[in-house]
N, C-alpha and C positions, 0 to 999 in steps of 0.2 A: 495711897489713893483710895476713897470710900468706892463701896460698890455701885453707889450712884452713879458719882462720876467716871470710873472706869466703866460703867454700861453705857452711860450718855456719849464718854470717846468712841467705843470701839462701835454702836451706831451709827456716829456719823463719819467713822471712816467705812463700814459697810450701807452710807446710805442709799447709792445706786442699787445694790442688789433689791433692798427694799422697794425703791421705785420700777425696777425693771418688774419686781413680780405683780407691781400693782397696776402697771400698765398690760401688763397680759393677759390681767383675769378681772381688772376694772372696765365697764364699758364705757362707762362716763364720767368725768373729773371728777361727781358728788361720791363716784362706784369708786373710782381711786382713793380718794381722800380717806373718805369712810374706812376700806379695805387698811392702808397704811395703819390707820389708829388702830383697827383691831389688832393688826402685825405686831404693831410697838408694845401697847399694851401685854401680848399674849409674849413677848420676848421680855418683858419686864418680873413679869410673873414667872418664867422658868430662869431666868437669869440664875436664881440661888441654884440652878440644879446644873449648870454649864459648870464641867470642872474641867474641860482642857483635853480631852481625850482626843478630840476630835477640834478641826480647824476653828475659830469662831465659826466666819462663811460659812462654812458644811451645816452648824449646830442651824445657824440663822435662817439658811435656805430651807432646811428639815420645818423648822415651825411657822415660816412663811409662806410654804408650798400648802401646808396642814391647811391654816386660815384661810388660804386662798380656797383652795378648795373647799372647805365649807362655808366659806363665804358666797362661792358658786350657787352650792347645792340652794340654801338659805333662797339666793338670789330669784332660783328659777321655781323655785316651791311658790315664793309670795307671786311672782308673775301668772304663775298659772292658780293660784287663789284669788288672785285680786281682782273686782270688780272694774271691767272699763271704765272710765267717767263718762261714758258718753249713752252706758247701761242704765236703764231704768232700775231702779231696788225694786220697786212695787209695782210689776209688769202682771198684776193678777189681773187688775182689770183697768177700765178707759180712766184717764184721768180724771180724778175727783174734781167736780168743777161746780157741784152743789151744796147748797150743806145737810142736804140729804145725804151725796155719797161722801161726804167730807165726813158725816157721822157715822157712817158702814166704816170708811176705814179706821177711825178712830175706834170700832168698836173690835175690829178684827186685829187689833197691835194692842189691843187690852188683851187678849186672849193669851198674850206672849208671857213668857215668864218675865220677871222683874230685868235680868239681864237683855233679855233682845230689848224689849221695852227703849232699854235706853241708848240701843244699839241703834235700834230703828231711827228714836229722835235724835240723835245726836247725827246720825247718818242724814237724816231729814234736812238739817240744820247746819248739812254743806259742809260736814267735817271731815278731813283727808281720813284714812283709813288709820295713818300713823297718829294723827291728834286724836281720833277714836279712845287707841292702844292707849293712849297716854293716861288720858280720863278714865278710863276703866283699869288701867293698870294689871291690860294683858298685853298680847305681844300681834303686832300686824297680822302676821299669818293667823291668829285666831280669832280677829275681826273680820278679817274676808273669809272666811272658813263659815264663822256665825253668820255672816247676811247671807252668804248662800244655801245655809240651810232653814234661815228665818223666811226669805224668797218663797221657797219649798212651802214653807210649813203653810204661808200665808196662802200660796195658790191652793191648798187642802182643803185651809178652812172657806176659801170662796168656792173651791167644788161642791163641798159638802152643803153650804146654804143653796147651791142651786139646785143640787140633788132635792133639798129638806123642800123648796119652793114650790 
């Protein structure tokens, strides 16, 4: 039997353990699912290194308990980074509703380096946090991380023009 195939049996006869871990530390069917691929995947990759010491189950639970768990940690990190949807990005000041102030904001997200730049429009432009990551080819938590400090940077730069006023 290839090692494929004997990974792919002896999975789906331990597939319950799989799903029991993923319903323990998944809070939502997309949080299980998700969870499970990482399991599979991280059990596919150490497969070469499973030599029978120990039960299959035992090795299985060992690197599904791991993922779980940092799958948690992961979990509650983006939650506590990620901007409400119901959060303003640009709460520096009243809503641009001129093209006066429509030009103050357009001149204070020039002030951004190349990266927020397109973190702001892209964010502007209704994009999830995770289509963000996609397009810039960084990771969630360093898109909510960025707008909460481009947030920041921006309320600076509207203190300092009213200070400068």
């Amino acid at each position: 039997m290839t090692t494929g195939a004997s990974f792919q049996q002896l999975l789906e006869e331990h597939r319950r353990l799989l799903f029991k871990v993923c319903r323990t530390f998944g809070h939502t069917a997309a949080d299980r699912d998700d969870l499970a691929q990482e399991i599979a995947v991280q059990l596919w990759r150490s497969f070469p290194s499973f030599d029978g010491r120990v039960r299959f189950s035992t090795w299985m639970y060992r690197i599904a308990l791991n993922v779980a768990i940092s799958f948690t940690r992961r979990q509650r990190t983006r939650a506590r980074y990620t901007i409400d949807s119901e959060a303003a990005l640009l709460d520096v000041a009243e809503p641009a509703t001129t093209p006066l102030e429509l030009a103050e904001l357009h001149a204070r997200i020039a002030q951004l380096d190349p990266l927020d730049r397109a973190l702001v429009l892209l964010y502007l432009d209704g994009y999830s946090n995770r289509e963000v990551a996609e397009v810039l080819g960084t990771t969630e938590h360093n898109v909510a991380t960025r707008l909460t400090r481009v947030r920041q940077t921006l309320r600076d730069i509207t203190s300092t023009e009213r200070t400068a006023s």
